[in-house]
N, C-alpha and C positions, 0 to 999 in steps of 0.2 A: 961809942959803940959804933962799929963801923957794919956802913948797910951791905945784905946779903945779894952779890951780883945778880943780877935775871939771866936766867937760862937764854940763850938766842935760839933754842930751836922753838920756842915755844910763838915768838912771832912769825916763823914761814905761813903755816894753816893762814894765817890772819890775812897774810902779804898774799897768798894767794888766792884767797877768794874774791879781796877784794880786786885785784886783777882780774877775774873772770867777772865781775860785774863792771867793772867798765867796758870791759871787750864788749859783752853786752849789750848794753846801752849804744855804744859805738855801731853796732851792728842794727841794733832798730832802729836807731835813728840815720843811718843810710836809707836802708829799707823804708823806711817812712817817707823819706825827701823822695828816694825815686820815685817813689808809688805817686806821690804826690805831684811830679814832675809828667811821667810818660804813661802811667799807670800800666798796671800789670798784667801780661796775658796771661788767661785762662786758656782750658784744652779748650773751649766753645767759642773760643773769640781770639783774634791776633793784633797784633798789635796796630794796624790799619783801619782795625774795628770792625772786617767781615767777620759774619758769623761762621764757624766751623760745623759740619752737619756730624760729619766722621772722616778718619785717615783712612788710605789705602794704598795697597801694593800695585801700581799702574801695571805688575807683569801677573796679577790675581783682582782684576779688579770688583768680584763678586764678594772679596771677603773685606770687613768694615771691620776699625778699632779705632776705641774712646779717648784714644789719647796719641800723641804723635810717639814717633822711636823708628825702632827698623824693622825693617819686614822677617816675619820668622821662614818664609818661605825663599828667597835670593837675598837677604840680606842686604834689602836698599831702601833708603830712606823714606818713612811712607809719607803720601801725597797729602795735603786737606781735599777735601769737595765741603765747597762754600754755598752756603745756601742759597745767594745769589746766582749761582752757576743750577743748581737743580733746580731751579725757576724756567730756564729758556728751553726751547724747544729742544727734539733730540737730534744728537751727530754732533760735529764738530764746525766751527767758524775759521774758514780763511781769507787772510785779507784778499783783496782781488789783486793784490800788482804781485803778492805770494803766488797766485794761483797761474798767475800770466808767465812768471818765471818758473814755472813747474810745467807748462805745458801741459795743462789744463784745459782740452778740448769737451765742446760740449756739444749733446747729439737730442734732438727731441723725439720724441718719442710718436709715431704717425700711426696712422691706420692706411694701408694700402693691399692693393692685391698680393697673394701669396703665390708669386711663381716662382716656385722651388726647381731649379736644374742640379742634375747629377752630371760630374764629368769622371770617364773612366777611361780605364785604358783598355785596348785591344786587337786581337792580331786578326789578320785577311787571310783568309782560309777559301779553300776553294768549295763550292755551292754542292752539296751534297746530294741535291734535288734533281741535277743534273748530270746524271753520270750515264756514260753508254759503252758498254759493253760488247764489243767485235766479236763474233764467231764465226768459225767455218759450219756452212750448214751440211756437209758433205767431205769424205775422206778425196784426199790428192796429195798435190804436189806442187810446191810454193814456185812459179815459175819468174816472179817479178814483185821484188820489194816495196819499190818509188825509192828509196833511198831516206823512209823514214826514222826517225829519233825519239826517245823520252825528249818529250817538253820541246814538241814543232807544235805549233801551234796552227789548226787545220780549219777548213770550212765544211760545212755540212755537204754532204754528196764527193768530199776528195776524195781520190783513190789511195785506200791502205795496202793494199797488195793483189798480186794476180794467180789466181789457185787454176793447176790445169786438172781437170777430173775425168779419168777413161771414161767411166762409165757415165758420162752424160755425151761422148761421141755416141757410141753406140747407140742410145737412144733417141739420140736427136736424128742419123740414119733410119731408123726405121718409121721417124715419125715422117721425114721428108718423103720416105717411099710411101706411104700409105697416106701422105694429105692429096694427091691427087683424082685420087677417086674418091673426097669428098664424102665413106658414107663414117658409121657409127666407128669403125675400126679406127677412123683416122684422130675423131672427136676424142677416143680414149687413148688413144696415141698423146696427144695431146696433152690429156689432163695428168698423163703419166712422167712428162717432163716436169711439169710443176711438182709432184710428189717428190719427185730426188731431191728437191731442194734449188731451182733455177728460179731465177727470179723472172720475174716477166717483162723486164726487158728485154732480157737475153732471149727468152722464146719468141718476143718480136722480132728482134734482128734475126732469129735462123730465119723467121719466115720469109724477114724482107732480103737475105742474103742466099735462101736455097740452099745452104752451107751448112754441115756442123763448125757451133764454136765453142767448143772442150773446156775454153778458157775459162773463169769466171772471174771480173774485176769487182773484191771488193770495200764498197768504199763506205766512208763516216757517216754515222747516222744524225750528227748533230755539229754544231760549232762549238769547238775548243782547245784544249790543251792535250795532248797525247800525254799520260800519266804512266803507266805500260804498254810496255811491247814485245810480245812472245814470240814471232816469227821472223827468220830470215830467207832469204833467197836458196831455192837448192833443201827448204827441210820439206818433209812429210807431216802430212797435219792430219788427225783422225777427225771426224763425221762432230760436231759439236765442242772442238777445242779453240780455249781464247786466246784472239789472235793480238788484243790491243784494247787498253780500256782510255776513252775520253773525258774528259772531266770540262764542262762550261765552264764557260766565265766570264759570261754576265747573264745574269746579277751575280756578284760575286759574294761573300761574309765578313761581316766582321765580327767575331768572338771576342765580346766584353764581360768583363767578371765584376759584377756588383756586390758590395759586402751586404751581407744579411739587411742591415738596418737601412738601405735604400733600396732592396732591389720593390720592395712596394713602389716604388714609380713608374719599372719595367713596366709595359701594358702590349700586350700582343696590336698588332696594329700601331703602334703608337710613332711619331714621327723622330727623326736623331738625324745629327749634325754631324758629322765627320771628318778631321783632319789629320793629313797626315804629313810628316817631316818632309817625305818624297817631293812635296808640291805644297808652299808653306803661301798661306794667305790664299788659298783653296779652300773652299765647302765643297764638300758632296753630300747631298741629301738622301737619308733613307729610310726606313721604315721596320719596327721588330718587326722579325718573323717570327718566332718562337724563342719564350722562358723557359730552360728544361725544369724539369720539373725538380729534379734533386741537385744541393748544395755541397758543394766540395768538400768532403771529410775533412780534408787537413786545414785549409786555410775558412773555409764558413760562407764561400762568397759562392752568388749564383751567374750559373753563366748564361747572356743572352745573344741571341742570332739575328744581326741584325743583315736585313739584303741592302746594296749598293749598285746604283747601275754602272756598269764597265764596256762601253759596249765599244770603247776605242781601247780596250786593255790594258790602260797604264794604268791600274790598279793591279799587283801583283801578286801571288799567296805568298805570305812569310811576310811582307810589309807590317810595321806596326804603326798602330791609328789612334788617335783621342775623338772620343766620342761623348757629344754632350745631348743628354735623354732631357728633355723635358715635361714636368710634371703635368698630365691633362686635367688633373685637378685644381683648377684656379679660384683662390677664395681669400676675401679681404681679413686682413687681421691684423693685430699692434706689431709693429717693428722697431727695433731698437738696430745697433751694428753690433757685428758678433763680437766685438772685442770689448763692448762695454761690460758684460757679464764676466763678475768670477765665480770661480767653482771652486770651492772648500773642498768638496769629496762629500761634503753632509747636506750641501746646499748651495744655491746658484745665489749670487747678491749681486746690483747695482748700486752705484751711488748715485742718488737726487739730489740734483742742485735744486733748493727752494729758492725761494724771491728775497728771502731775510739776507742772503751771504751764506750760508749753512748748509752741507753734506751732508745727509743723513743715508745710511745703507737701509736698502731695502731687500727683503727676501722676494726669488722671483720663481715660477714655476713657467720654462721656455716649452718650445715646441720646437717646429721644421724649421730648418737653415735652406735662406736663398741667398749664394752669393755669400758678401760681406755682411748683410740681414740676417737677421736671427727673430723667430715669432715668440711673444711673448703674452704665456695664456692667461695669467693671473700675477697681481702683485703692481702692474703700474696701469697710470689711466695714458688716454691721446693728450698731446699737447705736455707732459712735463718733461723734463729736460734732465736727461742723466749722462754721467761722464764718461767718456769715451776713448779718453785721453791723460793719463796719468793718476787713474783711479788705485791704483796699487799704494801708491803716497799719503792718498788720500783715506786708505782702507788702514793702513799703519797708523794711523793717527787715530780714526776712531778706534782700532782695537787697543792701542793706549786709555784711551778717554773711559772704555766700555760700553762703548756704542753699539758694536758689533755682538757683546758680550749679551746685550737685552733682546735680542734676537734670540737666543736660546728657550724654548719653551721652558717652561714653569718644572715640569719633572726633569730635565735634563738638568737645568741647574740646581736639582735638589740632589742629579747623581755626581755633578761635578762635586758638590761640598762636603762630597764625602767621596775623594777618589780610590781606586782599588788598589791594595797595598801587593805588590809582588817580592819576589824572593831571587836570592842570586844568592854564590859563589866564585870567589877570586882572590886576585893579590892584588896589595896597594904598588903602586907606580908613582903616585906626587901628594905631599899633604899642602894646604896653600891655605892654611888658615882655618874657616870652615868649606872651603870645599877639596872635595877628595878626590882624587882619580885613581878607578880602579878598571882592572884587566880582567872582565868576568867573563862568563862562558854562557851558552844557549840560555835566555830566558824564555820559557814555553808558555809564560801567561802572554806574552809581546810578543808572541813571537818572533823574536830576536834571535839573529848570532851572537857566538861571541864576537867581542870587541872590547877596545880601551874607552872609556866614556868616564866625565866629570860629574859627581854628586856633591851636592851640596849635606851637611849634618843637620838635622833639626834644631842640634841644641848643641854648644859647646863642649859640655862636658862628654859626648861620646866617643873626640877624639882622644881625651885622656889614655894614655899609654900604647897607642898608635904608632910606629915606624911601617917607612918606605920597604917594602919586604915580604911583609906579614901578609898571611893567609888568612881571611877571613868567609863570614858568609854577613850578607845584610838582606834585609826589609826595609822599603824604598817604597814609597809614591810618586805619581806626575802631579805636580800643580803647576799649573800656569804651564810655560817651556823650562822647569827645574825641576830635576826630580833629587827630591829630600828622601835621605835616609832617616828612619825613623830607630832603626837596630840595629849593631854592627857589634860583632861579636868573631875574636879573634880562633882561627883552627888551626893556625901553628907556627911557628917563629917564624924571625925573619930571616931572607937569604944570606 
């Protein structure tokens, strides 16, 4: 009786499970030997044996996660923070021969007097205070010029011109007839030449001359600049027409324009230094004369009058001057150098060098600028020492670490963690994975233009069925310096 063959399908099942238990085995007992060997990191521990506290995205470093991967926000590998490292003081550590090579200067922070100077620019203008105006006191006839010009330059008592007037012959005749018999006719004779307008020289000379002298010379009432000149030789001039205006010039002006936010130093009386290109490594000393009182509509700056003495004329109108005001308020206060401070636009920060090796930024509220000094009203004590000198390096490094980032008050970082989501329309331009570049138009929550700008996807799957082309709209946040599209939703093919 011949035996009935075995099926061979009936041993696969068997063949293969015991093949998945060996694979098995093989697999735990790897796993066992390593564990046993290097033993195995946890998300709370690495393989060096620091403790992990949490990961983060060094370009968000307020948001914290329990376990290592990539960041959802730039899609970069997040960092640990070791609980060893949240143990040490705050900022960042540079080695010192780092800091030597970075150019790393360093500035203490003092208490000294606050004198605050302003320098400005401005122009020399002729002295406004000193102006003299020539008249004819009486109609005639211009007999004699002198040969003067705009812009001769005269001394007080020169002669401007010679006016011949009939009618003060005549009178001076009747007065020379009637001064010899000495009585009242002659005394009102007299007082009637001065009424036409003779000055009292000229009525001394007829006396000492016995002569009419018709002529009348006359001359500058003050020293300066001839500015106008209305008369020539040969014209007619009516009874109170100008014949020549003078303009001083010394003390001369210098018209300086202070922007709003210094002209508080201006002070009427106040003392100012003057230089000008004409004569370089010259001072001339002067003194405000008057702040006007209103501020230039268009540009906001206030202008001051400041007098200059001139009394040998090389100071000229139309010259331009730098002029340095100094402040008469003098008072002791913390100084730092101005370049140590930066300005975010939300706030002023220093970096502290401490004693440990350690940077730490501090928030600072400044004051008045003297010089290359800067006052500093809250925020640092006398005697520490903040960087002055390649602090920008140094500021990049903590806002890596989140150094910077813990300076944010309490409610601000509870509005960053939840950033405001805005909206756009446009067309794609490049897909590069999960980041996008699109060509959108005016955002009015940013007040932004358009422009071409790079977004990154929240999430892989919203580039699904995406081409270079397509019209879309999206909804987008800022985190950190990326802004993540949260929506993106297509409005019509591609080109």
């Amino acid at each position: 009786m011949s035996e009935q063959p075995r099926k061979p399908i009936a041993r696969l099942p068997v063949i293969a499970v015991g093949a998945a238990l060996v694979a098995t085995a093989i697999g735990a007992g790897g796993f066992w030997l390593g564990a046993q060997q290097h033993g195995a990191p946890t998300p709370s521990q690495t393989e060096d044996g620091r403790r992990v506290l949490y990961w983060y995205d060094p370009m968000a470093p307020d948001q914290h996660f329990d376990a290592p991967g990539r960041s959802p926000f730039m899609a970069m590998d997040l960092v640990p923070r070791y609980a060893d490292e949240a143990a040490t003081k705050a900022g960042v550590r540079i080695d010192p021969g780092v800091a030597q090579n970075l150019g790393v200067r360093l500035a203490t922070v003092e208490s000294a007097p606050l004198a605050r100077t302003v320098t400005a620019a401005g122009v020399l203008a002729f002295n406004d205070r000193q102006v003299a105006i020539v008249q004819a006191r009486t109609g005639g006839f211009v007999e004699r010029a002198y040969g003067r010009a705009v812009g001769d330059v005269v001394a007080a008592g020169a002669p401007i011109v010679d006016i011949r007037v009939p009618e003060w012959a005549a009178a001076q005749a009747e007065y020379l007839a009637l001064r010899g018999g000495g009585d009242e006719l002659a005394d009102a004779s007299r007082r009637r030449l001065a009424m036409l307008g003779m000055p009292a020289s000229l009525i001394a000379r007829v006396d000492q001359d016995r002569a009419p002298r018709p002529i009348a010379t006359i001359t500058a009432p003050i020293s300066g600049a001839i500015t106008q000149l209305d008369v020539r030789a040969g014209m007619t001039v009516m009874s109170g027409a100008p014949l020549a205006t003078i303009n001083g010039a010394s003390p001369i002006w210098v018209v300086a324009s202070l922007a709003q936010a210094e002209s508080s130093i201006a002070q009427r009386g106040g003392r100012v230094v003057a230089r000008t290109p004409a004569y370089p490594g010259e001072d001339f000393a002067g003194r405000i004369e008057s702040v006007l009182p209103s501020a230039n509509a268009a540009t906001r700056s206030i202008e001051v009058r400041i007098a200059l003495a001139n009394a040998d004329g090389r100071l000229r109108p139309g010259m331009t001057a730098e002029v340095i005001i100094a402040d008469p308020d003098t008072r002791t206060a913390l100084l730092i150098p101005a370049e140590a401070a930066i300005r975010t636009g939300q706030r002023t920060v220093v970096i502290v060098a401490n004693e440990d090796g350690r940077y730490a930024p501090t928030e600072v509220e400044l004051g008045r600028r003297s010089g290359d000094r800067i006052e500093v009203r809250s925020g640092l004590s006398e005697g520490q020492r903040v960087v002055a000198s390649g602090q920008f390096l140094i500021d990049s490094e903590a806002s890596l670490s989140g150094a910077l980032a813990r300076l944010t008050p309490t409610s601000a970082r509870a509005q960053s963690a939840t950033p405001a989501v805005h909206e756009a329309s446009g067309r794609i331009t490049a897909i590069n994975g999960d980041a996008i570049t699109i060509a959108h138009g005016p955002i009015a929550s940013l007040q932004w233009p358009g422009m071409t700008m790079q977004f990154r996807l929240a999430r892989a799957d919203l580039g699904s069925g995406l081409r270079v082309g397509d019209a879309v709209t999206i909804r987008f946040r800022q985190i950190g310096r990326a802004y993540v599209i949260d929506d993106i939703a297509k409005t019509g093919g591609a080109l």
